[in-house]
C-alpha positions, 0 to 999 in steps of 0.5 A: 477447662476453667479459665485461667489467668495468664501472665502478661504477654509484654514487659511494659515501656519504661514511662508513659509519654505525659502527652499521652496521659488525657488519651489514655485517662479513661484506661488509667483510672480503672484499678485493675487496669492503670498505667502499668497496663497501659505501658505494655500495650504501648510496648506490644506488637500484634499481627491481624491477619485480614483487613476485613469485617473482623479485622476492621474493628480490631485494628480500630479498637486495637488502635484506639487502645494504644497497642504500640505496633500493628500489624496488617496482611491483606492482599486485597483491594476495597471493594463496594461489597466489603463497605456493609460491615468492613468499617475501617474503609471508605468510599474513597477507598475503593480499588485501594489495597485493603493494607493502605486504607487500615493503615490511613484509618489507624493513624486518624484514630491514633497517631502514636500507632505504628503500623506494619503493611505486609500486602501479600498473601500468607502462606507457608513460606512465610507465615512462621517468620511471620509470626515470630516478629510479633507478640500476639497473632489475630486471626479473622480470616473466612476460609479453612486452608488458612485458618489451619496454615495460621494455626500450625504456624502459630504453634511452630512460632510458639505464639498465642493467638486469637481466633474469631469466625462469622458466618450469617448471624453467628460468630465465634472467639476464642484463644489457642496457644498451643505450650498453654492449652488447646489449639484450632486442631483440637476444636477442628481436628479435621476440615469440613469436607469441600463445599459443605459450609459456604463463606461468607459471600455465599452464605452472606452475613449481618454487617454489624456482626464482624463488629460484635465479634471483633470487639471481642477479639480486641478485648481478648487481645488486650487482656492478654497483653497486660495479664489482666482478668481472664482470656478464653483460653481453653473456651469457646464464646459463641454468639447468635445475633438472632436470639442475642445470646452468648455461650461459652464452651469448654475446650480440652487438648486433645492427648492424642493430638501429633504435635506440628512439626512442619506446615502441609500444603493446607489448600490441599488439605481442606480440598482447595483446588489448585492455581493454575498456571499457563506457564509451559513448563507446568507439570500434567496435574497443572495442564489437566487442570488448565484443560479443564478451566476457561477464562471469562474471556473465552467464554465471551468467544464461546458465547458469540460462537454459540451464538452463531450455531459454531458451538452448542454447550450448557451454561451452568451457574451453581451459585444460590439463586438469591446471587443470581437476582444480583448479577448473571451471565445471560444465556446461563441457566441456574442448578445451585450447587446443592442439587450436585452434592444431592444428585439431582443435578445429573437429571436435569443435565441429562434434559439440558444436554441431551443425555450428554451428548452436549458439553457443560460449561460451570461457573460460581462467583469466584470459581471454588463452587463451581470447581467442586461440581466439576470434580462431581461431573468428572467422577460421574464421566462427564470430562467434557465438563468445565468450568470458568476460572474467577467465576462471575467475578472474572467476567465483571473484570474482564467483560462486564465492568457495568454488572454489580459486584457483591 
C-alpha cells in the first residue's frame, strides 16, 4: 500500500486558552501545523496500554504536545529493573503502581493534561468499553495474548491504533484500524508457537530503544489527531539500533481475513498457561494444573526436606545462563530452556534423575518458560514433573527479599 493521508481523527476545541499560547509557540508557528492543530490535540483522548518502556516516552511526549486526555492501564508496580529504559519513573517511585507514578510525571510536564488511571489488567471483559471512551489507542505491550486482545478489540470498537514493539535492538511501529486498512492480524495472522520469541527480560533490550520507538508512536499519534502529513497506516517502520537504519514496509489487508466478531480466550490462543486458582470449587483442568504447580514457598520446605535426605528431586532452572549470573536458587542446576525445544535436555535429566526414577522440580523467572518445559516433560511421560508457580520472582517475594531482581 502507498501512504495515504487521513482526516483528522478530532474536532478541534473551540479556542486556544491564551495562557497556553507561549507553551505551545513552537507548534503554532509551523504551517502545516498551526492553531487548528493545536486545538485538537487539546480536544483528543488517547489510551496507552502500559506504563512501560514504550509507554513511558509516549505519555511524556503526548503530554508535552498538549493531548487534552491521557489515558493509562498498568496493573504493575515500579520496579528498579524497569528504571533502564522506562523514564517516566523514579527512584521514588519503586513499589508505587506504574499508573500513579506516569500520572504525577504527566502533570509536571503539562499541567493542562488530564489524565485517566485504569490500574487493572486489560482483558476481554473490559477492553472494548474500554476502548471506545477514547479516540485513539497505543499499544506498547510485550506479549502476543494481549496485543492480539488490543487488536480484536480495536477493530470490535472501530478505533485506530498505534502499535509498537522492541525486543534487543529492534523495534517496530506502525498503524492498524481495521474500517481503513490492515490490522496487527493481517501482518501476524497467527501467534508464534509458545516459547519461540523471548520477552524483553529474557531476551533483554537496549534501554534507549523504547525511546526511539516511543517517540514514533507519539509522532504517529499526533499525525492522526490532527490530520497532518502521513501515518503508517498500511506500513510498517522497522528499526535497528545496531546498524541505525530504517525500513519501512508495505502492509495490505489480507481479502481473506474473517473479520472479529467477538474476543476469544487470546492466552489460550497464544498458549499462555492458565492462572491457577486454590479455590475448592475449581474444575479438573484447574486442579491438575495446581498438581502440577508449587509455590516458592513449598519449594523453601522441599529444599530443608532434601536436605535433610526426606526428599530427593532435581532443581532445574531453564532461564539463559546470563540471568543466572543475576540471581539463582542455590541447590538448582541450569538446562536453559532451548535444550528442551531441542531435546537435549531429556539426556541430561536421564544423568541427573537416574533414568527418571527422581522427580523434577522447574523454574524460570516468572514461570512461563518453565510451564512450557513442563508440558514437554509431561508429553515425554515424565508427569512427576513440576514446576515453581512465579519463578525466581516468586522466591525473591517470598523467600529472598535480599537477591537481585532484574
Amino acid at each position: 500500500m502507498s501512504p495515504m493521508a487521513l482526516p483528522p481523527l478530532v474536532d478541534p476545541i473551540a479556542e486556544l486558552p491564551r495562557e497556553q499560547t507561549v507553551r505551545y509557540a513552537r507548534h503554532l508557528s509551523l504551517a502545516e501545523f498551526g492553531e487548528q492543530a493545536q486545538r485538537r490535540l487539546a480536544n483528543a483522548r488517547v489510551l496507552v496500554i502500559g506504563a512501560g518502556g514504550l509507554g513511558a516516552p509516549t505519555l511524556l511526549y503526548l503530554a508535552a504536545a498538549g493531548v487534552g486526555t491521557l489515558g493509562v492501564i498498568d496493573d504493575d508496580l515500579v520496579d528498579e529493573s524497569n528504571l533502564q529504559r522506562q523514564v517516566i519513573h523514579g527512584m521514588s517511585d519503586l513499589g508505587r503502581p506504574k499508573v500513579e507514578s506516569a500520572r504525577d510525571a504527566v502533570a509536571e510536564v503539562n499541567p493542562y493534561v488530564r489524565t485517566e488511571l485504569h490500574p487493572y489488567r486489560l482483558d476481554r471483559s473490559n477492553a472494548v468499553e474500554l476502548f471506545s471512551g477514547y479516540d485513539l489507542v497505543l499499544d506498547g505491550t510485550d506479549n502476543f495474548a494481549t496485543r492480539y486482545l488490543v487488536a480484536d478489540a480495536c477493530e470490535l470498537a472501530d478505533k485506530p491504533y498505534v502499535w509498537g514493539s522492541i525486543l534487543r535492538f529492534t523495534g517496530q511501529v506502525s498503524v492498524f484500524w481495521a474500517s481503513h486498512g490492515p490490522t496487527y492480524r493481517d501482518l501476524f495472522p497467527e501467534p508464534p508457537a509458545p516459547g519461540t520469541v523471548p520477552s524483553c527480560a529474557e531476551g533483554g533490550v537496549l534501554g534507549v530503544l523504547p525511546g526511539a520507538i516511543g517517540t514514533i508512536m507519539a509522532t504517529e499519534a499526533i499525525k492522526l489527531i490532527t490530520g497532518i502529513g502521513e501515518p503508517l497506516l498500511g506500513r510498517l517502520l522497522v528499526h535497528d539500533a545496531l546498524a541505525m537504519t530504517h525500513q519501512v514496509l508495505d502492509l495490505s489487508p489480507d481479502p481473506h481475513r474473517v473479520p472479529v466478531t467477538e474476543l476469544v480466550d487470546h492466552e489460550q490462543m497464544c498458549g499462555v498457561a492458565p492462572a491457577t486458582s486454590t479455590d475448592p470449587s475449581t474444575d479438573t483442568t484447574q486442579e491438575e494444573t495446581m498438581e502440577s504447580e508449587i509455590t516458592a514457598t513449598q519449594l523453601k520446605s522441599w529444599l530443608t526436606e532434601r536436605e535433610a535426605g526426606q526428599r530427593n528431586f532435581v532443581l532445574v532452572d531453564v532461564r539463559e545462563p546470563f540471568e543466572r549470573d543475576i540471581n539463582a536458587i542455590d541447590g538448582s542446576v541450569s538446562i536453559p530452556m532451548g535444550q528442551f525445544a531441542n531435546g537435549e535436555a531429556l539426556g541430561q535429566l536421564d544423568e541427573l534423575t537416574d533414568g527418571g526414577e527422581v522427580p523434577v522440580v522447574l523454574y524460570c523467572k516468572v514461570g512461563g518458560r518453565s510451564g512450557r518445559c513442563l508440558e514437554f516433560l509431561h508429553a515425554q511421560g515424565r508427569t512427576d514433573a513440576v514446576h515453581v508457580g512465579g519463578g525466581v520472582d516468586a522466591w525473591i517475594d517470598e523467600v529472598e527479599p535480599h537477591q537481585t531482581r532484574y
